[in-house]
GUNUFI-277172 format. One record per residue (C-alpha): x, y, z; residue in one letter. Coordinates in pm, whole numbers. Each point is the difference from the previous one (the first is absolute). Layout:
! residues N
<atom X="X" Y="Y" Z="Z" res="a"/>
...
//
This chain:
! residues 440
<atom X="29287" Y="1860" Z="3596" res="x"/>
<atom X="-130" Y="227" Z="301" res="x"/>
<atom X="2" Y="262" Z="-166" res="x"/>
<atom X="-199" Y="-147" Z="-306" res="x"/>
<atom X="-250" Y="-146" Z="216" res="x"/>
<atom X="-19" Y="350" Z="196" res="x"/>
<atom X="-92" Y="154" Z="-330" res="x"/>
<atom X="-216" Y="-231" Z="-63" res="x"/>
<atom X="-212" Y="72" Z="276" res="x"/>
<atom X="10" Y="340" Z="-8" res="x"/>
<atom X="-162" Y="-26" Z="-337" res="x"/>
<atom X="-243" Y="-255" Z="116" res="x"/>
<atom X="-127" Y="236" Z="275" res="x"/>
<atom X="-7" Y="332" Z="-280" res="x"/>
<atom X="-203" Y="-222" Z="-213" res="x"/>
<atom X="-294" Y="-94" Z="311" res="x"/>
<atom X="16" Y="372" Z="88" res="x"/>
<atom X="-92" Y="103" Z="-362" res="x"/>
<atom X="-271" Y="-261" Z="-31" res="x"/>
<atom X="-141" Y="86" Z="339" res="x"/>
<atom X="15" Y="382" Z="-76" res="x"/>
<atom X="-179" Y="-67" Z="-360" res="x"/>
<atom X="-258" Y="-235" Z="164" res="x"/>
<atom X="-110" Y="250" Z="244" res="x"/>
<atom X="-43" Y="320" Z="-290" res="x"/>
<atom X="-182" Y="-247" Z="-177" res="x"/>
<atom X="-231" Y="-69" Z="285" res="x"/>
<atom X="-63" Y="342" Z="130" res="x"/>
<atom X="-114" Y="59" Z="-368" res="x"/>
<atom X="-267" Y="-257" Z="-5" res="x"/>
<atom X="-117" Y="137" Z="334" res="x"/>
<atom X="-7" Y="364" Z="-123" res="x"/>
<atom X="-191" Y="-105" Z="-325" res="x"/>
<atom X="-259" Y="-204" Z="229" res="x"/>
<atom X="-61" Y="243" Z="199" res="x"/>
<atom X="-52" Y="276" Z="-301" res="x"/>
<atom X="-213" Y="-256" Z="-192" res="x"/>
<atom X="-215" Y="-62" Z="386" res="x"/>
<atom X="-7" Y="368" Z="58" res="x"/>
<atom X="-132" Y="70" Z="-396" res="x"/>
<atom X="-248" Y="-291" Z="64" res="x"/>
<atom X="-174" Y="144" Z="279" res="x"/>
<atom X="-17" Y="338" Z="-189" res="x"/>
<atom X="-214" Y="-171" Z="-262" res="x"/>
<atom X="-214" Y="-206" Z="282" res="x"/>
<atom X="-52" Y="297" Z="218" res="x"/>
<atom X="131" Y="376" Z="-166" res="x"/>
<atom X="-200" Y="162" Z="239" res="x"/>
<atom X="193" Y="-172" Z="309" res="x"/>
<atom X="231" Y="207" Z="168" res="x"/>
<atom X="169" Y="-250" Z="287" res="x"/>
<atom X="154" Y="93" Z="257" res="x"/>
<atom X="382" Y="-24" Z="-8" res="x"/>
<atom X="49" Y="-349" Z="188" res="x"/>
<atom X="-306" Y="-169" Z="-150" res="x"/>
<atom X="88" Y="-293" Z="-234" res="x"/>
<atom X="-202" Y="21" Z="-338" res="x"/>
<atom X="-199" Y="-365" Z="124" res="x"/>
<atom X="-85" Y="244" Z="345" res="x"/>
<atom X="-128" Y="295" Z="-192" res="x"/>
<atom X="-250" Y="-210" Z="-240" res="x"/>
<atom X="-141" Y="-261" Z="325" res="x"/>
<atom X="-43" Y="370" Z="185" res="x"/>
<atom X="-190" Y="181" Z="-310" res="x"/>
<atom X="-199" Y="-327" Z="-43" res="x"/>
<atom X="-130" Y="-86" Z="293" res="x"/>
<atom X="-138" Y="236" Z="329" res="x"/>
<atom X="-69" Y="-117" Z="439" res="x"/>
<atom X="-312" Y="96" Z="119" res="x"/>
<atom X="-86" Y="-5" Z="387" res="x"/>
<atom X="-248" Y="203" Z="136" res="x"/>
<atom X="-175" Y="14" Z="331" res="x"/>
<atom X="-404" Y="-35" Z="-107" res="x"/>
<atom X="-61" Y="-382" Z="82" res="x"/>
<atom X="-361" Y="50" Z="-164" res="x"/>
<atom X="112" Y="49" Z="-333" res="x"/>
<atom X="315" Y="-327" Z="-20" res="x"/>
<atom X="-208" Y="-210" Z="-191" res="x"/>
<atom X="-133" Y="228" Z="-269" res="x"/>
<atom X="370" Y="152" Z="7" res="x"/>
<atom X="147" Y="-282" Z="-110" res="x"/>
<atom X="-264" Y="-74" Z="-280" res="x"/>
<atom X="111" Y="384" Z="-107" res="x"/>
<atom X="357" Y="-50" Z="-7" res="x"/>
<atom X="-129" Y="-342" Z="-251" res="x"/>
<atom X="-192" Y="192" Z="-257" res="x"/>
<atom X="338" Y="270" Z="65" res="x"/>
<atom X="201" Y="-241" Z="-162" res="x"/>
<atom X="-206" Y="-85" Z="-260" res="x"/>
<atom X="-55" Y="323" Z="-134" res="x"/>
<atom X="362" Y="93" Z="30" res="x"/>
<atom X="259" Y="-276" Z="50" res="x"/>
<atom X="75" Y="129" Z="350" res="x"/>
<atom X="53" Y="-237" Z="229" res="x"/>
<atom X="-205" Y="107" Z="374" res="x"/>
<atom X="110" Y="-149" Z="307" res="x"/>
<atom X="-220" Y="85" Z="318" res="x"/>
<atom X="127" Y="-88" Z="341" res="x"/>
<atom X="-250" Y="-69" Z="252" res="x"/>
<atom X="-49" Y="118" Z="362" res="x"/>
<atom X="-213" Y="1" Z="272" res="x"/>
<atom X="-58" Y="349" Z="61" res="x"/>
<atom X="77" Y="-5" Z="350" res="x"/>
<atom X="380" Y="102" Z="-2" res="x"/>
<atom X="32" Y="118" Z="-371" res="x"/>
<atom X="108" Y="291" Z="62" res="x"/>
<atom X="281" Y="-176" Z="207" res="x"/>
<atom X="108" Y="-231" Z="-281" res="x"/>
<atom X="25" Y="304" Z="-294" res="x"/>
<atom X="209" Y="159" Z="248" res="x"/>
<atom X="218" Y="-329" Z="12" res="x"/>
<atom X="-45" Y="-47" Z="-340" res="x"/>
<atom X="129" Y="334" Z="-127" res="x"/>
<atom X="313" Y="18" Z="229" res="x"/>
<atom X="134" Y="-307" Z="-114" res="x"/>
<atom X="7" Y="154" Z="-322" res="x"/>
<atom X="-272" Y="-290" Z="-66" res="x"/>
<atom X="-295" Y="253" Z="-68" res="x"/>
<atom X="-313" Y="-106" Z="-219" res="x"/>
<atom X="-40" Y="223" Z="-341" res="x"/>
<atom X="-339" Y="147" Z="36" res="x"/>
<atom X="-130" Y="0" Z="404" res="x"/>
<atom X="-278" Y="145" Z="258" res="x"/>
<atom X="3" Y="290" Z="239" res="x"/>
<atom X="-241" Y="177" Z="174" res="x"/>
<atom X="57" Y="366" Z="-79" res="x"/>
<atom X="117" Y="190" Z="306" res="x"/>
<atom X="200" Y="-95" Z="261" res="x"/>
<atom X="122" Y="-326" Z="-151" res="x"/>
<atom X="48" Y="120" Z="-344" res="x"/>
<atom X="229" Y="333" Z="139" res="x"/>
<atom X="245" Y="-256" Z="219" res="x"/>
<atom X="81" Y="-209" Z="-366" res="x"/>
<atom X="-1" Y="296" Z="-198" res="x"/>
<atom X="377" Y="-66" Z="-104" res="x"/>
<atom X="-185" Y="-325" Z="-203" res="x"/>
<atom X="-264" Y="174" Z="-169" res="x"/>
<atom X="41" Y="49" Z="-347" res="x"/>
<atom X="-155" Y="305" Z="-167" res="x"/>
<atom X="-303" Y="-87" Z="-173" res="x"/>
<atom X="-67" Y="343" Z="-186" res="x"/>
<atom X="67" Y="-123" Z="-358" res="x"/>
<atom X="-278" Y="-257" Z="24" res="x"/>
<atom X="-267" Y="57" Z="-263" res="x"/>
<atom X="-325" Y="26" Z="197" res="x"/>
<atom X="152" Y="210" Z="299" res="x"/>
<atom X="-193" Y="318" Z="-109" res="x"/>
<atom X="-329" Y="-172" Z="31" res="x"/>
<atom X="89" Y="-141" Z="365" res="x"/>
<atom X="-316" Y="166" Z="207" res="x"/>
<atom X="166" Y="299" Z="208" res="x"/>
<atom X="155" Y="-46" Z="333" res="x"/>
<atom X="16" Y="-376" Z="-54" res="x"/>
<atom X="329" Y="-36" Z="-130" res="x"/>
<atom X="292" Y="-14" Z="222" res="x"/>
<atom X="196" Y="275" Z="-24" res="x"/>
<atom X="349" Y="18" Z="183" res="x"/>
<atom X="233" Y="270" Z="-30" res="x"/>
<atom X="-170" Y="132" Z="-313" res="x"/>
<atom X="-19" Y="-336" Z="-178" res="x"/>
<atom X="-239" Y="-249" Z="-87" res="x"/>
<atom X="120" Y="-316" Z="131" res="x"/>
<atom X="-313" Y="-172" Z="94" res="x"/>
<atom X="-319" Y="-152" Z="-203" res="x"/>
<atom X="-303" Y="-47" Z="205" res="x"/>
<atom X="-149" Y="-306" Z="-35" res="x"/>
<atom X="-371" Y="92" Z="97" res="x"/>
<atom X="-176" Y="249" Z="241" res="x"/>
<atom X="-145" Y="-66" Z="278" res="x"/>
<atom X="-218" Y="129" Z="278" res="x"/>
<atom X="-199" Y="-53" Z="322" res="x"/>
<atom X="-231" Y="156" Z="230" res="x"/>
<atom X="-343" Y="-101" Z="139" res="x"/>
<atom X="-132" Y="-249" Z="-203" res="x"/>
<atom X="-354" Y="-47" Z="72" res="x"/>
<atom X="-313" Y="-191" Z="-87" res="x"/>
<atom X="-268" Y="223" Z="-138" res="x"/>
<atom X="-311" Y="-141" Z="131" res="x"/>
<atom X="103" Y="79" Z="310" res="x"/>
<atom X="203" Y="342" Z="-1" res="x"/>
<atom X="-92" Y="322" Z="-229" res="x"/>
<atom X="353" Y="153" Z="-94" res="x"/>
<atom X="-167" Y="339" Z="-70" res="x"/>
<atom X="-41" Y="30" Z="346" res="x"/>
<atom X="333" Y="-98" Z="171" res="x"/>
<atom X="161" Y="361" Z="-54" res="x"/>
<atom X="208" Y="20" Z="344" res="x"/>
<atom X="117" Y="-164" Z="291" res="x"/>
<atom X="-344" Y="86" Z="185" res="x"/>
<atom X="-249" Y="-162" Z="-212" res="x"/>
<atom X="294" Y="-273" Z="-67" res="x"/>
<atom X="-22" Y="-95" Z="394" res="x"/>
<atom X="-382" Y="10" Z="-64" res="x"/>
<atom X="-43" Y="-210" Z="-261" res="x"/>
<atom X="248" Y="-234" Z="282" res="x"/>
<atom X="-271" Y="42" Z="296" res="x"/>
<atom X="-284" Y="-84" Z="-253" res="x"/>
<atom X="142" Y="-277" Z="-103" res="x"/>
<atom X="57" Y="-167" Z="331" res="x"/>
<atom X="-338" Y="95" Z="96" res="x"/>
<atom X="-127" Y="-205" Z="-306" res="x"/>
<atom X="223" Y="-292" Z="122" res="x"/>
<atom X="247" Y="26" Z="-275" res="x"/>
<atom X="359" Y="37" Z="-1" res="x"/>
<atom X="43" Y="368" Z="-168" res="x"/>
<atom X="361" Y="10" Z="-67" res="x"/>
<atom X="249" Y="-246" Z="20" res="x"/>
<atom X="395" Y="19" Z="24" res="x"/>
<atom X="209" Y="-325" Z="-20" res="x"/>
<atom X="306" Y="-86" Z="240" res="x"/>
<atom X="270" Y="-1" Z="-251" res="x"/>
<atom X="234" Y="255" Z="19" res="x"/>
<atom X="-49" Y="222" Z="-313" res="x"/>
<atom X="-395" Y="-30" Z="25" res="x"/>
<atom X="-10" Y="68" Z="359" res="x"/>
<atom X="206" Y="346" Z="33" res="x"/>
<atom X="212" Y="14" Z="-311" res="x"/>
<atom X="-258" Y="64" Z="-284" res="x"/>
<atom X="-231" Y="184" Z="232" res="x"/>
<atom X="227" Y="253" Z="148" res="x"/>
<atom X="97" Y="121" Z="-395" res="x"/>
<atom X="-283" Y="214" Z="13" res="x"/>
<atom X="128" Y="298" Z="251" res="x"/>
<atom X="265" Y="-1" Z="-167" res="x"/>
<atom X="-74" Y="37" Z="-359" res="x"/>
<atom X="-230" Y="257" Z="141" res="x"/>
<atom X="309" Y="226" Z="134" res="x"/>
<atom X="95" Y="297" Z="-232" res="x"/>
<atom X="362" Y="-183" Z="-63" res="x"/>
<atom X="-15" Y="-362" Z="100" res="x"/>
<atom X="351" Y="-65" Z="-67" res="x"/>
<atom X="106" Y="290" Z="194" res="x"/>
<atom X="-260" Y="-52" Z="322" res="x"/>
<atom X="186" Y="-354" Z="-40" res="x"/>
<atom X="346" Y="137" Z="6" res="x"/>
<atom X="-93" Y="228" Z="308" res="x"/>
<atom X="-140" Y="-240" Z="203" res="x"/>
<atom X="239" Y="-215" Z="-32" res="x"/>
<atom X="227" Y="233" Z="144" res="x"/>
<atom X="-226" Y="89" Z="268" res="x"/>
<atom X="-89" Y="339" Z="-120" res="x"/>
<atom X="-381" Y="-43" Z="-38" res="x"/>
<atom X="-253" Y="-224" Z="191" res="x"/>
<atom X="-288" Y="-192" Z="-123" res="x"/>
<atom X="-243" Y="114" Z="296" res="x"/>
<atom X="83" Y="370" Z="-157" res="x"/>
<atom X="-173" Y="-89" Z="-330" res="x"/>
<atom X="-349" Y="50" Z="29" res="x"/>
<atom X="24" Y="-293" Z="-280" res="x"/>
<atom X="152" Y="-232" Z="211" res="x"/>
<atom X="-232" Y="77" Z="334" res="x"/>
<atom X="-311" Y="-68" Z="-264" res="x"/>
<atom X="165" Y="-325" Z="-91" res="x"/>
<atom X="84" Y="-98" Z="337" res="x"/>
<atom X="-391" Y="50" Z="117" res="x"/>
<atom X="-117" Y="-172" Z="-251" res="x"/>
<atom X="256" Y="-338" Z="48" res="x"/>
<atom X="-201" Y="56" Z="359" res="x"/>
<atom X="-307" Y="-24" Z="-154" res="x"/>
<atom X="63" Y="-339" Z="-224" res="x"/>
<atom X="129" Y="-121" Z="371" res="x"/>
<atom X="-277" Y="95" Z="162" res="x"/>
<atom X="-289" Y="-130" Z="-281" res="x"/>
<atom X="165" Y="-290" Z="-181" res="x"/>
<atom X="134" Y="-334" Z="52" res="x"/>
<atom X="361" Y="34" Z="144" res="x"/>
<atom X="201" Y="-73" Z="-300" res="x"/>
<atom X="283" Y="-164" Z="158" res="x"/>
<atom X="-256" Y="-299" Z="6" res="x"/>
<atom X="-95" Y="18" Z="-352" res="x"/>
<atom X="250" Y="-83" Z="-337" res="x"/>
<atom X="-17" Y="56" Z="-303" res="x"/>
<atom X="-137" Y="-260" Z="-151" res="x"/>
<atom X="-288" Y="65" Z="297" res="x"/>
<atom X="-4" Y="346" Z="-69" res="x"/>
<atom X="-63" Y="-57" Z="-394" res="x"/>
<atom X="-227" Y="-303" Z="39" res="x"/>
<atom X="-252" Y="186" Z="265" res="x"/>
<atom X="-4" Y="311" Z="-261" res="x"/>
<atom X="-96" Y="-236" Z="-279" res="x"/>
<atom X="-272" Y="-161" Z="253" res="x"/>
<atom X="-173" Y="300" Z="129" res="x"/>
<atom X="160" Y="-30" Z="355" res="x"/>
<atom X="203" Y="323" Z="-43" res="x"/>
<atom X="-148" Y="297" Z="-192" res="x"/>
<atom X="358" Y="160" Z="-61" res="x"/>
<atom X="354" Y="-87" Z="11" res="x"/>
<atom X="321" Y="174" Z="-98" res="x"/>
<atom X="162" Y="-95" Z="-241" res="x"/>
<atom X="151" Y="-14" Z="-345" res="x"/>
<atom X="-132" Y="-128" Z="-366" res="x"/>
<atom X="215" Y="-274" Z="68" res="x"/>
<atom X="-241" Y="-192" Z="202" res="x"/>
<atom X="-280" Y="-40" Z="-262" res="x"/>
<atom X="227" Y="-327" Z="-89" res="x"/>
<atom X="-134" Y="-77" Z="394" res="x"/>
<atom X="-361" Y="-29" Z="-119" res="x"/>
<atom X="20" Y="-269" Z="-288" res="x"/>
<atom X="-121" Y="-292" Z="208" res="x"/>
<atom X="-275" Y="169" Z="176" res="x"/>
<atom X="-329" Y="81" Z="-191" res="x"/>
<atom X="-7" Y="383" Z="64" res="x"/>
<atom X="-362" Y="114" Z="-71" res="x"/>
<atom X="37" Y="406" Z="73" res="x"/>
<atom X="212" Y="237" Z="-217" res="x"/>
<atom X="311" Y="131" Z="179" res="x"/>
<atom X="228" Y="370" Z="-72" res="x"/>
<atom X="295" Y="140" Z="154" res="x"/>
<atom X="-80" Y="355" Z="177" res="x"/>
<atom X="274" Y="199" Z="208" res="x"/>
<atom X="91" Y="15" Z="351" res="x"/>
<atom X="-177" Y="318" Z="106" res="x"/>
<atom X="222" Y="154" Z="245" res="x"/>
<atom X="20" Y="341" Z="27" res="x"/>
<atom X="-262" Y="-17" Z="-303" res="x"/>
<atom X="266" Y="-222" Z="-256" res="x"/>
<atom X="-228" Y="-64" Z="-296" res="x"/>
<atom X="307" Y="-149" Z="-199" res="x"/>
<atom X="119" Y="-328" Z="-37" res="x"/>
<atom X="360" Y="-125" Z="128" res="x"/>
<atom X="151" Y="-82" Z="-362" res="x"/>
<atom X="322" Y="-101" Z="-121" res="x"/>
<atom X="244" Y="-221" Z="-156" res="x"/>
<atom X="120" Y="-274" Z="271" res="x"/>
<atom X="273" Y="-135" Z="-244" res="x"/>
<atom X="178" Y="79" Z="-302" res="x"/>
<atom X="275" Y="-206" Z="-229" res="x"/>
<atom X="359" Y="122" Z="-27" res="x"/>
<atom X="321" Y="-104" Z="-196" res="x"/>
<atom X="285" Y="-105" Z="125" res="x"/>
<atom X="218" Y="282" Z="-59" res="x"/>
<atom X="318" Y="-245" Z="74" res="x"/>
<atom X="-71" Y="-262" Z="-281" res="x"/>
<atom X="150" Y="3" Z="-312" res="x"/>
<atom X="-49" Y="272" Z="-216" res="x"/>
<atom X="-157" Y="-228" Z="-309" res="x"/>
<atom X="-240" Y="-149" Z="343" res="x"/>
<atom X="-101" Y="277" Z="90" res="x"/>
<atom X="-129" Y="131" Z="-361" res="x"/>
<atom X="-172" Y="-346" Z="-4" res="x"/>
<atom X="-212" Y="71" Z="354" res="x"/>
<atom X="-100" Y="333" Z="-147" res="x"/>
<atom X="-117" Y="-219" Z="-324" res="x"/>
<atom X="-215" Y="-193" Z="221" res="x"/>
<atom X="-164" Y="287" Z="151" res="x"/>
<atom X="-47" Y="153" Z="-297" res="x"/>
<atom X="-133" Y="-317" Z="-147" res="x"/>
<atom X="-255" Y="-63" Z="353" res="x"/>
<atom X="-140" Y="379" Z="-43" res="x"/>
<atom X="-45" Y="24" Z="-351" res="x"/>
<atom X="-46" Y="-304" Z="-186" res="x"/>
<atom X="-339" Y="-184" Z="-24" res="x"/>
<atom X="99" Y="-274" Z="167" res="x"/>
<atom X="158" Y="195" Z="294" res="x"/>
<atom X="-256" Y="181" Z="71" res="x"/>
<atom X="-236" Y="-311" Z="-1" res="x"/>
<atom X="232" Y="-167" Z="324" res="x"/>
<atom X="-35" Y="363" Z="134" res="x"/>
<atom X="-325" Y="116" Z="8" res="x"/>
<atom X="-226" Y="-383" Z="26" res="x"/>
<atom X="293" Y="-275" Z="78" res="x"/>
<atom X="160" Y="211" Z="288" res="x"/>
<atom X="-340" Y="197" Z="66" res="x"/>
<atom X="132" Y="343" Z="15" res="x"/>
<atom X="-83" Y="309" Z="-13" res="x"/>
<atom X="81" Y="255" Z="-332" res="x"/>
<atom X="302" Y="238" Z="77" res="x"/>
<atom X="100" Y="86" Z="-323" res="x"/>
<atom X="-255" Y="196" Z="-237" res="x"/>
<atom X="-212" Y="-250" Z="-254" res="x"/>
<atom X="25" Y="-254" Z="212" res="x"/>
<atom X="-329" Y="-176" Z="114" res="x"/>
<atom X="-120" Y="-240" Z="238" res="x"/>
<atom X="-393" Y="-108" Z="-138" res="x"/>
<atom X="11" Y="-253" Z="322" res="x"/>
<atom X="66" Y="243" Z="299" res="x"/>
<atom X="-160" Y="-109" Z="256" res="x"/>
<atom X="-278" Y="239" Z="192" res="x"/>
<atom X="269" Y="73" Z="302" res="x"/>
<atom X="300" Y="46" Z="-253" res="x"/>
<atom X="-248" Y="232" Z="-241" res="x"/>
<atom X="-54" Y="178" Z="314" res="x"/>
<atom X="385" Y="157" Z="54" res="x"/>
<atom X="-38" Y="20" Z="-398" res="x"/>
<atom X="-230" Y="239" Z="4" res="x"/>
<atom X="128" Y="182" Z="297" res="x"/>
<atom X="319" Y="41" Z="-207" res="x"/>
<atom X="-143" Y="89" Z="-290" res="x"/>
<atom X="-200" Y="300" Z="198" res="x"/>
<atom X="295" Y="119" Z="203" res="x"/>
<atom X="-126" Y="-129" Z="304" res="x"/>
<atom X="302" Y="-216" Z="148" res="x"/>
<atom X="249" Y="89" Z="287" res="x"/>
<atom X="349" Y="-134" Z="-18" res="x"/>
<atom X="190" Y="-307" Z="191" res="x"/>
<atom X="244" Y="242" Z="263" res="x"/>
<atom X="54" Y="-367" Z="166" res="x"/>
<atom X="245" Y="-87" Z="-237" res="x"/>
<atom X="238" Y="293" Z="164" res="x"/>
<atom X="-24" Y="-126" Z="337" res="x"/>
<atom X="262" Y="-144" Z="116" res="x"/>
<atom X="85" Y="-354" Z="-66" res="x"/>
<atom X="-141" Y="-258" Z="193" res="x"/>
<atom X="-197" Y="206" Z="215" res="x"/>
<atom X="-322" Y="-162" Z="-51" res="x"/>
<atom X="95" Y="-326" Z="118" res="x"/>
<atom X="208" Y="75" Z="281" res="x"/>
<atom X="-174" Y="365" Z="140" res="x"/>
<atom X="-313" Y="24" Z="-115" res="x"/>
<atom X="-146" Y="-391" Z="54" res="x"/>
<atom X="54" Y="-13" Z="344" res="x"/>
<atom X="-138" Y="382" Z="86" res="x"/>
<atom X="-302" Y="-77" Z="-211" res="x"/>
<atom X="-18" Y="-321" Z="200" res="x"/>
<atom X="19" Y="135" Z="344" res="x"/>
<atom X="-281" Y="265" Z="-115" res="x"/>
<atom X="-264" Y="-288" Z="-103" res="x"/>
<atom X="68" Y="-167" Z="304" res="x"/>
<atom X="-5" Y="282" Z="323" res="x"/>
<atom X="-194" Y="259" Z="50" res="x"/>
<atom X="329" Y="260" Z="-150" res="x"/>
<atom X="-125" Y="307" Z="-126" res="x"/>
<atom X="-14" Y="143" Z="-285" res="x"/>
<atom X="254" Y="301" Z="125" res="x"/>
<atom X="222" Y="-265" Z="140" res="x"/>
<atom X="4" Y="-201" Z="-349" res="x"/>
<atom X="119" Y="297" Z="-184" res="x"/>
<atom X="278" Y="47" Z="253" res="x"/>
<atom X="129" Y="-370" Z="-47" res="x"/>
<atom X="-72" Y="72" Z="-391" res="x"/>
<atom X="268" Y="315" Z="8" res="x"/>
<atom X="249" Y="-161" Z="221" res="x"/>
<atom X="1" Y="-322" Z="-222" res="x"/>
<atom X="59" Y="218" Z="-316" res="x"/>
<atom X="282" Y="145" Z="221" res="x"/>
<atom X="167" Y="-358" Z="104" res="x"/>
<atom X="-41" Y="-112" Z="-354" res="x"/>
<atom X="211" Y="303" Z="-148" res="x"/>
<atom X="262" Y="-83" Z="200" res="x"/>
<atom X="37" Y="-332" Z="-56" res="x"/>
//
C-alpha cells in the first residue's frame, strides 16, 4: 500500500510539472505574437519612426505627435500659444507651451534639461548661453529654409547650424527729428554739441535709463564692435593683456559717457518707462535705445517722426544689429521629437500661416529672404534699412563673460554718474572688472 500510494504521487507531481511546463510555452507564445503583431502595427501607423531601443511603441507615437515649447520672450506668450492652436489644426500636432517669467529662464532650462525633463523646441540667446548647452542643441542644417536665413544671423557652433533666429534687432540713438538733424551728428564732437545745445535750449538732449543693460551694457557695445577682432580684444582683456584706456575707441567712449554726465539728466534718476515717455513728449530729444521701445509710445500721442541713427564714436555711422535670441532643439529628446520640433520650424518659417505669427502677431523683423513685414514700424524700418545697406556693427556683448553686466559693470557705471570719477579712472575700473569677471 506505501508503495502504491508513493507511485501514485510521483505520478501526480509528473503530471502538474507537464501542465505547468505546457502552460508557460503556451504563454510565452501569445506574448511573442503580441508583441510581433504591436511592433507590425506601429510600422503601418508610423514607417518612418525609428524609436529608440527602450521606447514602448505607445512612447514613440505620444513623442512624434505632440512637441514642449518654452521660450524666454514674455512679449510674444499670448500670440505663441494662439500659434501652437492654428499648429494643430493644420497638422494634428499637439503644442504644449510652458510659461515663464523671464526673469530666471535661463535658470529653469538649465533645470529642466538636466533632469532629463527638457522642452522639445526652446530659446537661447546666441553666444555665451547657447555655447555652455551646446551638448543639447540639435543640428538644424537639414531644415528647408536654412539657405535663405540672412547671413551672420544664424547660430553657428562648431560648424553647425543649431540655432533659428527669431527676429533682428537693433539700437542706437533714437531721436526725434524736429529737434536733431542726423546728417550732422558724424562724431563724438558735434555729438557732445548737439548735448550743450540742447541744454542751452532747456531740453534734455540725450537720455540713458538706470537699468542695467540700458545704462552701460548696450552702450558700451559700440567700442567694441568697433575693434578689428571683437572676440579676440574680448578674449585678451579678459586675460589682462590689453586695456581699454589703450584703445583710442574706448578713451572716445569714455569722454563722451562724460559728456551725457555733464549735459543730461543723471540717469540713475530716470527709468525706463521715464526715459521712453519724455522721448515721446518732447522732454528728451534723444535716447539710446533699441526698436524695442516703439511698443513704449502706444499710449502717448507722438506728434514728430522718430529714426534710429548710430552712436558716433570714433565716427561709427553703423547701427548695433543682431539677433538677441534664437530657437534650438533639444538634442536629448526622442529621436521621432526631435524630427517633430524641426517640423514646427519648418512649418513657422515657411508656411503662410507661420509667417503671419512671425512677421505681424510677434512683430518681427524678416531674417529669412521673402519674408516681409508691411507694418514695421519707423524705428524698426530704421535697423532695416541699415541692414539692408551694410551699415550695422555686431553684438561683441554676447562674448563677455557671463554675468558681468549685472554684477561689474552696474555698479562702476553707477559710481561714475554719481562722483566726479574720471573718465581715465572709469576705463581702469572697466578693465579690471573684465579681469574679475574672467576669473570667476
Amino acid at each position: 500500500m506505501k508503495i502504491r500510494k508513493m507511485i501514485n504521487v510521483l505520478l501526480a507531481v509528473v503530471i502538474m510539472a507537464s501542465m505547468m511546463l505546457t502552460g508557460c510555452g503556451k504563454t510565452e507564445e501569445k506574448e511573442e505574437a503580441a508583441n510581433t503583431q504591436g511592433a507590425n502595427t506601429e510600422a503601418t501607423v508610423k514607417p518612418e519612426a525609428t524609436a529608440k531601443p527602450e521606447a514602448t511603441p505607445a512612447e514613440t507615437t505620444k513623442a512624434a505627435d505632440k512637441i514642449i515649447i518654452f521660450q524666454s520672450k514674455v512679449e510674444i506668450t499670448d500670440q505663441l500659444e494662439a500659434c501652437a492652436k492654428a499648429y494643430t489644426a493644420e497638422t494634428g500636432v499637439e503644442v504644449e507651451v510652458w510659461g515663464t517669467t523671464g526673469d530666471d529662464y535661463l535658470q529653469q532650462l538649465k533645470i529642466k534639461l538636466g533632469n532629463n525633463q527638457g522642452p522639445t523646441v526652446f530659446s537661447l540667446q546666441p553666444g555665451a548661453e547657447s555655447e555652455e548647452l551646446k551638448a543639447y542643441l540639435t543640428d538644424l542644417g537639414d531644415l528647408n529654409f536654412v539657405g535663405d536665413i540672412a547671413s551672420n544671423m544664424a547660430n553657428v557652433i562648431d560648424g553647425k547650424t543649431v540655432g533659428i533666429p527669431y527676429t533682428m534687432e537693433g539700437f542706437g540713438v533714437v531721436y526725434n527729428k524736429s529737434l536733431i538733424d542726423a546728417s550732422k551728428i558724424t562724431d563724438s564732437a558735434s555729438f557732445i554739441k548737439m548735448l550743450e545745445d540742447q541744454k542751452a535750449a532747456g531740453i534734455n538732449g540725450f537720455s540713458l535709463s538706470s537699468e542695467s543693460y540700458f545704462l552701460i551694457g548696450h552702450i558700451l557695445n559700440t567700442p567694441f564692435a568697433l575693434q578689428a577682432d571683437p572676440e579676440a580684444y574680448i578674449n585678451q582683456l579678459v586675460a589682462g593683456e590689453v586695456k581699454l584706456q589703450d584703445s583710442p575707441e574706448f578713451v572716445d567712449f569714455a569722454n563722451v559717457m562724460a559728456a551725457i554726465r555733464e549735459n543730461t539728466v543723471n540717469p540713475l534718476e530716470v527709468t525706463y518707462d521715464k526715459e521712453t515717455g519724455d522721448f515721446a513728449t518732447g522732454k528728451s530729444a534723444s535716447i539710446h535705445q533699441g526698436n524695442w521701445c516703439y511698443s513704449m509710445f502706444k499710449d502717448y500721442d507722438v506728434t514728430f517722426d522718430m529714426g534710429m541713427m548710430p552712436l558716433p564714436i570714433s565716427g561709427n555711422d553703423k547701427i548695433a544689429a543682431s539677433v538677441p535670441t534664437c530657437w534650438y532643439v533639444n538634442t536629448t529628446a526622442e529621436v521621432e521629437e526631435q524630427q517633430a520640433g524641426k517640423d514646427f520650424l519648418n512649418w513657422l518659417y515657411t508656411s503662410e500661416t507661420g509667417k503671419n505669427y512671425l512677421m505681424k502677431e510677434f512683430g518681427f523683423m524678416p531674417v529669412v529672404a521673402g519674408m516681409e513685414n508691411a507694418n514695421m514700424d519707423s524705428i524698426s524700418q530704421s535697423v532695416a534699412d541699415a541692414a539692408a545697406a551694410g551699415k550695422t556693427i555686431g553684438w561683441p556683448m554676447a562674448k563677455w563673460p557671463a554675468g558681468i553686466v549685472d554684477v561689474y559693470l552696474l555698479p562702476i557705471a553707477q559710481e561714475f554718474f554719481t562722483t566726479d570719477m574720471t573718465a581715465e579712472d572709469f576705463l581702469t575700473k572697466l578693465t579690471d572688472a573684465f579681469v574679475q569677471a574672467g576669473q570667476q
